[in-house]
ZASE-723850 format. One record per residue (C-alpha): x negated, z negated, y negated. Coordinates in steps of 0.02 Angstrom, whole numbers, plus 50000, padded with zeros to 5 digits. Layout:
N
XZY ...
***
This chain:
893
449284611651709 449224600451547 450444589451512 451814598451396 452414593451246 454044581351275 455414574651142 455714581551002 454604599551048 454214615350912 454294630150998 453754646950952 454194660450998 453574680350995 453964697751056 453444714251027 454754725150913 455154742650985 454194741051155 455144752051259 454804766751162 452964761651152 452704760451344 453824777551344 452594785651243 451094777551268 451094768851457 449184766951475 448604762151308 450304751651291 449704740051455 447744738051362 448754733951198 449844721351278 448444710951374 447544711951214 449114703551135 449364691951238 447584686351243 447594684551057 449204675651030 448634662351218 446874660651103 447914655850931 449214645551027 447884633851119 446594632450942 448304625050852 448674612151002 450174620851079 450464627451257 451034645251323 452224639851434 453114655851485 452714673951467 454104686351499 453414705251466 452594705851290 453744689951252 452764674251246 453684656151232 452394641951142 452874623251137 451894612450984 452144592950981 451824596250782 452884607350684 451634610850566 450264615550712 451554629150759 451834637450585 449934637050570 449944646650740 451274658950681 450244662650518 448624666350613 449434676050741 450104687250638 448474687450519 447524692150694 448624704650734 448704714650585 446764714150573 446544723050755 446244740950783 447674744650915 447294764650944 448444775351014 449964765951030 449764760150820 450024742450751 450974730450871 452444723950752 452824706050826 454334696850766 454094678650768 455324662350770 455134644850760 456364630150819 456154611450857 457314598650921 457374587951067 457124594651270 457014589351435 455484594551543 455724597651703 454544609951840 453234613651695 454694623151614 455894617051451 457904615851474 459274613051334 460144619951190 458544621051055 457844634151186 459264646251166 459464643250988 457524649150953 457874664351049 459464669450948 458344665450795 457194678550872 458064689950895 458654690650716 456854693050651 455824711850628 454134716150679 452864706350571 454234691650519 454074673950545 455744663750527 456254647650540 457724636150563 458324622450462 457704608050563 456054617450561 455864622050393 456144600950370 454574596350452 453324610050378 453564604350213 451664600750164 450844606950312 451074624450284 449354634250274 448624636250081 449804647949987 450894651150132 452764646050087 454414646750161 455674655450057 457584653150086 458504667950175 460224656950177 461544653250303 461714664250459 462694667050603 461634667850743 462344678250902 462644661350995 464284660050904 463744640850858 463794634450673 462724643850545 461034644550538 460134640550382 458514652950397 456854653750323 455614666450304 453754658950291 452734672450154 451054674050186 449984681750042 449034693450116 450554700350232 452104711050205 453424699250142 455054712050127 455994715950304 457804722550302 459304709950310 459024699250478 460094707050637 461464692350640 463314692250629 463444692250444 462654711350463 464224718950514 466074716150503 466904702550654 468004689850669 467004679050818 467564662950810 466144651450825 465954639650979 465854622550990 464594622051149 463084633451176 463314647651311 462404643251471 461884655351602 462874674351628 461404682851580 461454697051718 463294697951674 463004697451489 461764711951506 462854719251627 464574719751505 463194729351346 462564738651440 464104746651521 464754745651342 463384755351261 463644771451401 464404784651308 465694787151437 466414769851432 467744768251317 468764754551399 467874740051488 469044725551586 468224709851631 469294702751782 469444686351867 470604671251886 471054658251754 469384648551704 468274658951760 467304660751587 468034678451558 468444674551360 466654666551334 465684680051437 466554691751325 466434684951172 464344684151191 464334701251250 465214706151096 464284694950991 462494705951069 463434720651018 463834715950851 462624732050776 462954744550870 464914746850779 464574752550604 466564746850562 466254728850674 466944719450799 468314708850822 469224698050926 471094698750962 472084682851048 473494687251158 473624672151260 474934665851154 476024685351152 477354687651283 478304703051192 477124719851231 478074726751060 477144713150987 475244720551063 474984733750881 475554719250745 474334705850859 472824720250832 473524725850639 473584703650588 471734705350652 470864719450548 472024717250395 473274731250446 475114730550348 476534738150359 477134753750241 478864756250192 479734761250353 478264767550457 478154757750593 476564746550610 475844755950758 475714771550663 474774764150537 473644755550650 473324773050733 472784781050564 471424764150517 470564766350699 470644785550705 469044785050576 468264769350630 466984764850744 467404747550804 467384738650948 469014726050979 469164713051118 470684711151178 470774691351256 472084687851390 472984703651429 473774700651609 475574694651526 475664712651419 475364725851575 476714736551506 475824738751329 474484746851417 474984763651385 474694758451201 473084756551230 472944774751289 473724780251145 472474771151012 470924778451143 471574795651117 471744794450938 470204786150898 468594792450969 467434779550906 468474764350959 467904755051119 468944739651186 468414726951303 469564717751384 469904700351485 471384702151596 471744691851771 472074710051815 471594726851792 472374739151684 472504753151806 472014766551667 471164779851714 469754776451546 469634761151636 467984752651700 468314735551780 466964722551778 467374708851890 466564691151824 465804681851969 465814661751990 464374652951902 462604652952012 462454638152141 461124630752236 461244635152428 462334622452527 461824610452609 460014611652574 458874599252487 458484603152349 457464595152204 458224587852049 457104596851939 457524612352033 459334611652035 459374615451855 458934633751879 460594636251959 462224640351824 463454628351895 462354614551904 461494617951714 463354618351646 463934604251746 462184592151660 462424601151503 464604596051514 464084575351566 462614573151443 463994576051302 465124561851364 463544550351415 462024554451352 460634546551485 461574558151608 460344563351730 459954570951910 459224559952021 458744561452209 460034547852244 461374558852142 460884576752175 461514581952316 463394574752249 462984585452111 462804600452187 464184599252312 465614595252164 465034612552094 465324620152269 467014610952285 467534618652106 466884636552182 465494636052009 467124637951905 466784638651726 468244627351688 468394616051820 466574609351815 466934605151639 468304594451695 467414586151822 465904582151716 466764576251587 467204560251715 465644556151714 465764543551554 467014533551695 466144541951862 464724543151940 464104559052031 464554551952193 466094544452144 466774557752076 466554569652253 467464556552348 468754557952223 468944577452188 468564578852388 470274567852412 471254574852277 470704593852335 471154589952531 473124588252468 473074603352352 472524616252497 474124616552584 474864626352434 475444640152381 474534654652496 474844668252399 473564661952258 471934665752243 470864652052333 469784648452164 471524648352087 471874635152200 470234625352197 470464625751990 472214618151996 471554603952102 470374601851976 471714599551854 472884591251968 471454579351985 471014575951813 473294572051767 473324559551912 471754551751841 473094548051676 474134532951664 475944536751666 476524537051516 474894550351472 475544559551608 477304558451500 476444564051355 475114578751437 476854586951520 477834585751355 476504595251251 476294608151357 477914614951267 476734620851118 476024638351117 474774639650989 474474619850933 475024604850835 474774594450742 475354572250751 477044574750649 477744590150786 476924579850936 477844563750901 479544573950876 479394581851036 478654567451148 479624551651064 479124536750978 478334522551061 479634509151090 481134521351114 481344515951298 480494533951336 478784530551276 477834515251266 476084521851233 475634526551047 475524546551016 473904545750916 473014536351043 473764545351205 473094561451101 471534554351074 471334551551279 471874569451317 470334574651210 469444563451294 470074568651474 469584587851417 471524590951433 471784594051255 470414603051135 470444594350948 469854605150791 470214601950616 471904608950533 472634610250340 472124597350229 470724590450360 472304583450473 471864584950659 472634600150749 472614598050944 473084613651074 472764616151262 471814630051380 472944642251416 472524637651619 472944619351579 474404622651489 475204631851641 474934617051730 475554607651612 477274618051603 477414617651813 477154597551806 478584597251653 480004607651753 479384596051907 479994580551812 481624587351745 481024584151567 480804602951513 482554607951433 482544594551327 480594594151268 481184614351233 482684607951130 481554596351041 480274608151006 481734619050951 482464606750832 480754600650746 480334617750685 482184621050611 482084605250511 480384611550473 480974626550412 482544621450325 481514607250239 480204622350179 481684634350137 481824628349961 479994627549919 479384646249942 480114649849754 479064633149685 477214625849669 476934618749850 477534636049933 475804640049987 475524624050090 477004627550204 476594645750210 474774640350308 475914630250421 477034640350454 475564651950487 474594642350594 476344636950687 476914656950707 476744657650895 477604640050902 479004647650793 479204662650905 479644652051062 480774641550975 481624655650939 481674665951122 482054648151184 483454646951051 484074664051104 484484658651280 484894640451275 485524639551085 485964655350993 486434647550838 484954635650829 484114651550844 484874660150706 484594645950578 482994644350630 482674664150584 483854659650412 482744647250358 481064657550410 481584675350320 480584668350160 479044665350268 479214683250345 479174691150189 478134681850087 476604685350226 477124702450268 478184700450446 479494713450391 479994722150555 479764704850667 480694695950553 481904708250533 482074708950697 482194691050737 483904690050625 484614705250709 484154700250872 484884682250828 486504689250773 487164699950920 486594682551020 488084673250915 489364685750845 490394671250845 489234659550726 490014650850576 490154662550441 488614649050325 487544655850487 487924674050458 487874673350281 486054669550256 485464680050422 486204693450331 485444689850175 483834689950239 483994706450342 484634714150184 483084710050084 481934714850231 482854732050218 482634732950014 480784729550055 480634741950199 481604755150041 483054756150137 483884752649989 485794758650045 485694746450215 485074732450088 486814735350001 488014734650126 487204721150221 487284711050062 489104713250033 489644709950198 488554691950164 489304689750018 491214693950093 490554679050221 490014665850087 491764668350005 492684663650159 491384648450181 492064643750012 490394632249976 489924638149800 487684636549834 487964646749956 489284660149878 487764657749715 486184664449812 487064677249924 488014683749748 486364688049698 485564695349847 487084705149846 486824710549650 484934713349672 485724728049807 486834734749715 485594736149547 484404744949652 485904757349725 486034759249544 487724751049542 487544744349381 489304738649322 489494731249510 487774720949504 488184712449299 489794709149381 488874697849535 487474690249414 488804684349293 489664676749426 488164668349504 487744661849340 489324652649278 489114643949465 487614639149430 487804632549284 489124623249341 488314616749495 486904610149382 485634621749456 484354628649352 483414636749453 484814646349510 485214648449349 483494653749274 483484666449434 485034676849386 484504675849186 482884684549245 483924698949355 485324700249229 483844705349109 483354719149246 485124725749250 484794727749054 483064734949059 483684746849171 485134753449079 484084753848928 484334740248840 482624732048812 482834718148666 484344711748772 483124710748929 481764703848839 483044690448765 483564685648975 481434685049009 481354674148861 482584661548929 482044661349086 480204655349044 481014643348937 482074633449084 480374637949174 479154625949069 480554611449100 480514615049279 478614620549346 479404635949432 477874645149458 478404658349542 479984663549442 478944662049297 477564673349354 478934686249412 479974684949238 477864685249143 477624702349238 479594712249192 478964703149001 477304714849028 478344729949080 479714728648941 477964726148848 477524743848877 478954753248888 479194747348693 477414754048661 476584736748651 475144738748755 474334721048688 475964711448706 476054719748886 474214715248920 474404697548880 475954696448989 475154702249138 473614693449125 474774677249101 475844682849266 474114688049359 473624668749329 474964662749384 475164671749536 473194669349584 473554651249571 475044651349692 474164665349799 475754676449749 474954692349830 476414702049778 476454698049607 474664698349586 474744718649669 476234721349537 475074713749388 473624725849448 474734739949441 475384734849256 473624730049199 472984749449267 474414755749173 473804747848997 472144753449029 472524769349037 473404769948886 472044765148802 471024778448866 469914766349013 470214777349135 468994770249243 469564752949245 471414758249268 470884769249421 470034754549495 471524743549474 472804755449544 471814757349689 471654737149731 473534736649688 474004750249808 472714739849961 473584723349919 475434728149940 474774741850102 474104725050169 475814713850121 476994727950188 477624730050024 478324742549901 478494744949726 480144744049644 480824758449562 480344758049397 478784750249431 478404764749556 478694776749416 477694770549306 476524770449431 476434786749485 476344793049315 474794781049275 473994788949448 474414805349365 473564802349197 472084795349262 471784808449406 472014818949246 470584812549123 469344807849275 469464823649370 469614822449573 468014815349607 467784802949489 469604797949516 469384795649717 467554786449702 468454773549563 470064772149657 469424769749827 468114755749757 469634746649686 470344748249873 468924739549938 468994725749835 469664707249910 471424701549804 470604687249746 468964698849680 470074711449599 471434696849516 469734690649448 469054707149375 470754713049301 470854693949189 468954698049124 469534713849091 471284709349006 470334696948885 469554713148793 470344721848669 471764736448693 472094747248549 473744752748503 475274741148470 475474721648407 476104707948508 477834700448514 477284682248534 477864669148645 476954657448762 476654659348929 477504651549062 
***
């Protein structure tokens, strides 16, 4: 055999498109077509320099030490094969793909990463295409055939879930140039979150998981095993494969981090964009979105959420087209059920000798070269090293996750170090616990192994972080470990982080603002959380946890009504499952941290659309501590109160408002008594107690003016003017807006000023200025896009639609009114009263002028819009002209 190409290596690579019906149809003229093929594409190959160097049915892999020798091949193949007469079976369409970048050879065969990515790129492509990858497309540049160019197809996701593609198309002259969009991610809705290591090996079980998935029959498909057995990854590629077949998408669904089964519906609804309504509970609503849609979800982790299973039944029944696939430690036991246990990676047989360039055909082994070469790049298999090799991946039972831990030792270890290590470390571990699973076992020693290979204090710091759920960042890691120096710690955070990562006990990815963000496996962390409660360390690393995220919160508490409100909203995001077991912790250990925790988070529940779980929080958080101090109560209450106003139950929102407000009076501090007077006015005005709500604001105002705060101040100006627009009175309300944007431009108060900008627009038209109105929303619509204000931005849709129509664009206010009514579905939100009037009148009118049809198509395309698309289209459209009415001045705020 000739010596291969070796380096840096182009490969190219073919198949036939739609084979399998071909041989169906035509199996004797198919098998004279195909040796034709191949002989054609082995003759191109070899005249261009390159080497056929596998052929797998009518696929054929080609390796060219030029890149350019391998475009000119892929140009002439497909020149050749258009020009032959193919008879019965009809042109042979043959998709082609070209990748380069740097391989081992080993056997007369090619092994590494570049080999799977050319097959993904494949795979992409249509009969008659030739594509190419970035790196490729680099070194063609002026060696493409005469006329032949490559024309820019842009960034991709291939279906190895690694970072996007940028793909080419080379256009040949004399061949067909258009093909449909290329079969990637991008083609249908998902949420697959890209990987930072290509997937190596699980083919049979890959092909096994579609192929089960694809049977009509199968509607629920479990992937079983122990911790770090690869179940999330296997998965994850087999929905990645599948990514076509589900005309609505695919998407992935964490639960590793969920230990309420209530919780299960609002993980699923977060994931495809799913809010809350009113009062109707979120699983309802979920149930309606999936009864139409044919989807495919994959639900990650589910062994700690057995009793939500019958939920699962429930969306099944309701929603014919929806398939799950799941990754549980344990079955379901549902009678839809199919269970797919996933074995241990592929190892060589024990014990026998076997060559290094052989050993790479086996799983375990591939992963474990693939895992070392990352942490030491002349890595390699060696007779002297082999058999070592091989017998670590038999110690870790060809574990996914414990061969990764091992090999990552090898920047410190060698091969054979490293067995007489794990071999040591793995004799004390046996003895334990019988009733786990021995792989169970074998991947705790691995563990085990890889915290005693940590210096003390590490050790210190590995146990203490195991306290976070779903990440963190430096600032929360050095509150809950300790500072260096404080008699507890001596070694510096940042640096003992930096060793986890490199110990593969911590994974690193980039957070807000391009801080680092670290988090552990969910296996790891469980070892983590046995070592803490083995040291006596865990109550208080739980009570610091605790206590960071309520000064967090408090500290944030003011900010939601101002500028920097969005920044702590993506924390407190990206910290929610951190927040939630500060708060069950709380519950048990410290009620009343728990309840000011929930105080000081009711903003961030509402603002991102967490109605019922923060609702729920408070209440649960209240019964826990009847006996809190009546500050505590106060502002639990305050917040359940304007969770119930949100939900409409606008009676509950009253009562629990006075009884906060009867608390802040006995508190006697007069901040306090000022925001829970108003919560308790903004009840009352919407019971329509009128007289009882001026009497409130008024109060709240001379406190705040005495207390010096104008933002308090500027807030009750602004609902003292809704108490007057509502009774009527619309020059006095407009007066209250007026002042209110006027303390606003000293201040920066976005937010107020956006809210006070949008009652301006309604006062606007209810006088029968539809210009003044139009200017005032578009002016409130800014605003709020700026802060990403998604309420206010729904409410400014909604008033824009309104003006519209009253200028006779019927259209445009269908449009508008139907990407208002998306955005507050998706925020869990409801209009107020007037506003909803208004509304339904303008939904009235248009459905009116447009007639059903034209109404629906408009209104649903306005639905399908993003918030950020529809904010944009509504300010191009508010800078036109409305007829009717003259503006009543005044800047905007």
């Amino acid at each position: 055999m000739p010596e291969l190409p070796s380096g840096t290596v182009t490969f190219l690579f073919t198949d036939v498109e739609g084979s399998t019906r071909l041989w169906q149809e035509h199996p004797a003229a198919m098998g004279a077509a195909i040796a034709r093929h191949d002989a054609l594409l082995h003759t191109v190959v070899e005249a261009q320099g390159g080497y056929v160097f596998k052929t797998m049915g009518d696929a054929i892999c080609a390796a060219f030490a030029s890149a350019g020798a391998a475009a000119g091949a892929a140009v002439a193949a497909q020149r050749a094969l258009a020009g032959e007469s193919w008879g019965k079976t009809g042109p042979l369409r043959v998709r082609m793909a070209l990748h380069c970048g740097e391989v081992e050879v080993r056997g007369g065969d090619y092994f590494g990463p570049p080999l799977n990515r050319v097959a993904r790129l494949l795979a992409a492509g249509h009969g008659g295409q030739i594509l190419l990858s970035q790196s490729t497309h680099g070194l063609v540049r002026g060696a493409l055939p005469k006329g032949v160019f490559p024309w820019d197809l842009g960034e991709h996701r291939l279906r190895d879930l690694l970072e996007p593609e940028r793909v080419y198309q080379l256009i040949v002259p004399d061949l067909e140039s258009d093909f449909p969009p290329l079969r990637t991610l991008d083609a249908r809705p998902n949420n697959l979150p890209l990987q930072p290591t290509p997937f190596l090996g699980r083919e049979r079980e890959v092909a096994a998981t579609v192929a089960a998935l694809r049977r009509p029959e199968v509607r629920l498909l479990t992937l079983t095993g122990p911790g770090g057995m690869g179940k999330t990854r296997l998965a994850l590629q087999a929905a990645a494969e599948l990514s076509e077949d589900f005309a609505d998408g695919v998407f992935f669904v964490a639960l590793a981090n969920l230990t309420d089964a209530n919780l299960l519906p609002a993980a699923v609804a977060d994931v495809l964009g799913v809010r809350e309504e009113g009062t109707r509970p979120v699983q309802e609503r979920l149930v309606d979105e999936l009864a139409s849609k044919h989807v495919l979800l994959l639900l990650d982790n589910f062994e700690q959420l057995a009793t939500a299973a019958a939920v699962v039944t429930t969306w099944l029944a309701a929603a014919p087209r929806l398939k799950l696939l799941v990754t549980s430690r344990v079955a379901l036991r549902l009678r839809a059920e199919h269970e797919q246990r996933v074995p241990p990676l592929g190892l060589p047989v024990r014990g026998a000798a076997t060559a290094p360039d052989q050993l790479n055909q086996y799983e375990a082994v591939r992963l474990f070269i693939a895992r070392a070469q990352a942490v030491r790049a002349d890595f390699a298999v060696t007779n002297e090293n082999a058999p070592a090799v091989a017998e670590i991946c038999h110690r870790l039972d060809g574990l996914p996750l414990a061969i990764e831990l091992a090999a990552a030792r090898s920047k410190l270890l060698p091969p054979q170090a490293m067995l007489a290590r794990l071999e040591r470390r793995l004799g004390l571990l046996t003895g334990g616990a019988q009733d786990l699973p021995e792989r169970q076992q074998t991947l705790r020693g691995a563990i085990a192994w890889s915290y005693d290979l940590l210096t003390p204090d590490e050790q210190v710091l590995f146990r203490r972080l195991a306290v976070f759920v779903g990440g963190f960042d430096l600032e929360a890691a050095d509150a809950v470990v300790g500072s260096p120096g404080s008699g507890e710690l001596e070694l510096d955070v940042l640096d003992g982080l930096g060793r986890l990562v490199d110990h593969s006990l911590l994974r690193q990815e980039e957070g807000a603002g391009g801080e680092p963000r670290f988090g552990m496996l969910a296996t790891i962390r469980e070892y983590g959380l046995e070592q803490l409660a083995a040291s006596g360390e865990a109550d208080e690393a739980r009570q610091r946890h605790a206590a960071f995220f309520l000064t967090l919160a408090e500290n944030a508490a003011s900010a939601f009504m101002r500028m920097e409100h969005q920044n702590w909203l993506e924390q407190f995001e990206a910290d929610h499952d951190d927040l939630r077991a500060a708060l069950e912790w709380a519950l048990g250990r410290e009620p009343e941290t728990a309840l000011a925790l929930a105080g000081a988070l009711k903003d961030f529940w509402f603002v991102r659309g967490h109605l019922s779980e923060g609702r729920a929080w408070l209440e649960r958080a209240l019964a826990a501590v009847p006996t809190a101090s009546p500050a505590l109560r106060s502002r639990a209450l305050r917040g359940v109160s304007r969770f119930a106003f949100s939900q409409g139950a606008y009676a509950d929102a009253r009562d629990l408002g006075l009884v906060a407000l009867e608390l802040a009076r006995e508190v006697g501090d007069e901040r306090l008594l000022t925001d829970t007077l108003n919560a308790a006015a903004v009840g009352a005005m919407n019971s329509g107690e009128f007289d009882r709500a001026d009497r409130f604001f008024t109060e709240a105002l001379e406190l705040s003016r005495r207390l010096g705060d104008e933002f308090g101040e500027a807030r009750v100006l602004g609902n003292l003017g809704e108490v007057a627009r509502e009774r009527g009175d619309l020059e006095t309300a407009e007066a209250r807006y007026e002042q209110v944007l006027q303390i606003q431009r000293r201040s920066g108060w976005g937010q107020l000023a956006a809210a006070n900008l949008l009652n301006l627009g309604l006062v606007g038209r209810q006088r029968g200025n539809a210009l003044g109105a139009v200017h005032r929303y578009r002016d409130a619509l800014t605003v709020a896009h700026a802060l990403e204000d998604r309420e206010t931005v729904a409410y400014a849709l909604a008033g824009l639609a309104g003006v519209a129509g009253e200028a006779g664009d019927f259209l445009r206010a269908a449009r508008l009114l139907g990407a208002a009514d998306a955005l507050l579905e998706t925020i869990g939100a409801t209009l107020e009263r007037s506003e909803r009037e208004l509304h339904d009148a303008d939904m009235v009118a248009a459905r009116t002028a447009l007639g059903e049809e034209r109404f629906a198509t408009a209104w649903a395309a306005g639905r399908a819009l993003t918030w950020e698309a529809a904010a944009a289209e509504a300010l191009a459209a508010a800078e036109s002209p409305v007829a009717g009415g003259t503006d009543t001045g005044g800047e905007s705020g």
